[in-house]
BAMARBA-197725 format. One record per residue (C-alpha): residue in three letters; chain; x, y, z. Coordinates in steps of 0.05 Angstrom, whole numbers, plus 5000, padded with zeros to 4 digits. Layout:
BEGIN
ATOM  code  unit     X     Y     Z
ATOM   ALA     A     X     Y     Z
...
//
This chain:
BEGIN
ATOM  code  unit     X     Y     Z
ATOM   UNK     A  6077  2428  3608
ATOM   UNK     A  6115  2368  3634
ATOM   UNK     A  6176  2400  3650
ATOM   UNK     A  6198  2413  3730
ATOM   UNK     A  6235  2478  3743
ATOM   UNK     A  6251  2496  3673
ATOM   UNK     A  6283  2427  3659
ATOM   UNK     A  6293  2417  3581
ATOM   UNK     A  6227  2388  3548
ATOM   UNK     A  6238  2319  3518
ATOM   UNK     A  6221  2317  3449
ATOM   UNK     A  6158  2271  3443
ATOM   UNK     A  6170  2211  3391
ATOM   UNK     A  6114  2163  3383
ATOM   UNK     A  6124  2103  3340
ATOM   UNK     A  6085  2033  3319
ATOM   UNK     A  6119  1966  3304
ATOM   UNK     A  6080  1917  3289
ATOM   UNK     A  6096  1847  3314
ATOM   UNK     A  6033  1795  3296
ATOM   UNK     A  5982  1805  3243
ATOM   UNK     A  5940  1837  3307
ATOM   UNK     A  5983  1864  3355
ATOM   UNK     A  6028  1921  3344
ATOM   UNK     A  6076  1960  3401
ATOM   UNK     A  6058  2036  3404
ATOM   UNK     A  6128  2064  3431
ATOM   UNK     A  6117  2129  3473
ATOM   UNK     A  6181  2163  3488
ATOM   UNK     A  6199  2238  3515
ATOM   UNK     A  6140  2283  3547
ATOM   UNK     A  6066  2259  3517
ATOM   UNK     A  6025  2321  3549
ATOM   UNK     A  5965  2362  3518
ATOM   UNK     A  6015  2384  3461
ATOM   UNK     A  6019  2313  3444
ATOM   UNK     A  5949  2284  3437
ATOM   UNK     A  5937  2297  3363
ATOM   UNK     A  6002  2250  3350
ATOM   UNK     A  5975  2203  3394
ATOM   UNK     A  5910  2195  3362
ATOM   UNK     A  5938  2192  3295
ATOM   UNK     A  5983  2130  3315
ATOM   UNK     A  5924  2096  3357
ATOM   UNK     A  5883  2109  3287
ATOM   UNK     A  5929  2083  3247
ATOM   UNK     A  5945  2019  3297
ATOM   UNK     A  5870  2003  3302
ATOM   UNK     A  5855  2020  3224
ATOM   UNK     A  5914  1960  3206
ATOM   UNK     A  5867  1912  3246
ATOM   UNK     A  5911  1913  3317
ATOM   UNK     A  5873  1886  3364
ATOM   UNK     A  5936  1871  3419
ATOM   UNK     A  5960  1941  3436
ATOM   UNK     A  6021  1934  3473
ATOM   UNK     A  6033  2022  3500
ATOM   UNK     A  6113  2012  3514
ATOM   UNK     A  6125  2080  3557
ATOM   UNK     A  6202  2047  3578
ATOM   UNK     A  6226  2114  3544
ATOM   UNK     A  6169  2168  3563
ATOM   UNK     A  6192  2214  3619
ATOM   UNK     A  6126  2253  3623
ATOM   UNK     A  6050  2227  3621
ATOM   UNK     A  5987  2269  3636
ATOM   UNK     A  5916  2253  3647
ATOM   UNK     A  5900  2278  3580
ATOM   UNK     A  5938  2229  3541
ATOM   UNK     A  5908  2174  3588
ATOM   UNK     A  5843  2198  3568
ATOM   UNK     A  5862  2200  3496
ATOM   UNK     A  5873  2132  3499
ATOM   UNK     A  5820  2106  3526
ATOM   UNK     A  5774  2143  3475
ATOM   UNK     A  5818  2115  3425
ATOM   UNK     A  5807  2033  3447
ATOM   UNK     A  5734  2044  3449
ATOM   UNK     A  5719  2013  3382
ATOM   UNK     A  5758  1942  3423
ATOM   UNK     A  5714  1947  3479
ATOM   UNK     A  5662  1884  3452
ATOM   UNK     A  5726  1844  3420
ATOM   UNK     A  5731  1790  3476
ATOM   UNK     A  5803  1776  3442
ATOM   UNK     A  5827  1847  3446
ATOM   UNK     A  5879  1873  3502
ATOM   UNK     A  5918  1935  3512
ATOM   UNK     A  5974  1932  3565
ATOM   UNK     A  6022  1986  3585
ATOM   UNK     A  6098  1968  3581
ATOM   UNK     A  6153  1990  3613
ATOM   UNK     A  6132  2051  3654
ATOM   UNK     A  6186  2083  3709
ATOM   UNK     A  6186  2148  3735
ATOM   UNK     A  6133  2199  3749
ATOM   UNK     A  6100  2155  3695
ATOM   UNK     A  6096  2097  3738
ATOM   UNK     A  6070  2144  3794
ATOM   UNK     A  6017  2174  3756
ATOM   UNK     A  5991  2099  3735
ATOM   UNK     A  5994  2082  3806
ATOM   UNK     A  5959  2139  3837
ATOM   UNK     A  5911  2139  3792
ATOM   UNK     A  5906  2062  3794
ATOM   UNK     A  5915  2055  3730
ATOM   UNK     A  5934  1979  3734
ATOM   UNK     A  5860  1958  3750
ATOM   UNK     A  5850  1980  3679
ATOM   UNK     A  5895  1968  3635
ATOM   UNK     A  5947  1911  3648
ATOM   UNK     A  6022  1941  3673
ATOM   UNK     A  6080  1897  3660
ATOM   UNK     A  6156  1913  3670
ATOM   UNK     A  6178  1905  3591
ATOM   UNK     A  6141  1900  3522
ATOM   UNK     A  6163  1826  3511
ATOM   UNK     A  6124  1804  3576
ATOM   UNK     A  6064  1849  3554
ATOM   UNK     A  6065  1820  3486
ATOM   UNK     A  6071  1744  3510
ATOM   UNK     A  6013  1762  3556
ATOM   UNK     A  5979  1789  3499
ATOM   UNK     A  5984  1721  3461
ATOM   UNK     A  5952  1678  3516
ATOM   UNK     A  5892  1650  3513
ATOM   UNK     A  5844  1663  3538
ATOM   UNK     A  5885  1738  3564
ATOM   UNK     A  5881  1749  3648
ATOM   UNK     A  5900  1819  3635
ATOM   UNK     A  5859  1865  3670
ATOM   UNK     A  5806  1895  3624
ATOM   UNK     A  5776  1948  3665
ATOM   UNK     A  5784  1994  3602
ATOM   UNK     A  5734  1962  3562
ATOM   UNK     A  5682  1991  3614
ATOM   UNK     A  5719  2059  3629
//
């Protein structure tokens, strides 16, 4: 459980909002733990299913992240992993989130920016410098 010293649980909310005909924003906000991965992989389904290749992860509003869900994730993007055009790029992360991407250098995998409009704009250049260590992860 994400919770430190038996600190209310934030209620996990997971939402997609599409914003091109291939990209769509997959909004992660409260504690995404163990609990949590069966909503996750519904919404990554569901993203990749509409034909969303740019998968912008905006975690501005998550307050907990394990290793699970990371994992999750990258299981989920591995149909993307020979679509030279795809990207996914995390958004937004503070916190023990942030810490967990760092320590785990997380950024050598998947692209980190500071908000979902520079992770989108990235995600709309061509050819994409984002990192794309996840395609081999």
């Amino acid at each position: 459980m994400g919770s430190d010293n038996g600190a209310q649980r934030s209620e996990l909310a997971i939402t997609c909002r599409p914003w091109a005909n291939d990209g769509t924003t997959l909004t992660i906000a409260g504690e995404l733990d163990i609990a949590g991965l069966a909503a996750l992989r519904r919404a990554l389904q569901e993203a990749l299913g509409a034909g969303h290749r740019h998968l912008v992860v905006d975690l501005s509003a998550a307050t907990f992240l394990d290793c699970a869900a990371l994992g999750e994730l990258l299981q989920a993007v591995r149909p993307l992993h020979h679509d030279a055009d795809a990207a996914v790029v995390f958004a937004g992360a503070t916190g023990r989130v942030r810490r967990l991407l760092q320590v785990l250098r997380f950024d050598a995998l998947i692209g980190t920016v500071e908000s979902p409009e520079i992770a989108i704009a990235a995600c709309r250049r061509h050819p994409i410098t984002l990192p794309d260590g996840w395609r081999h992860a």
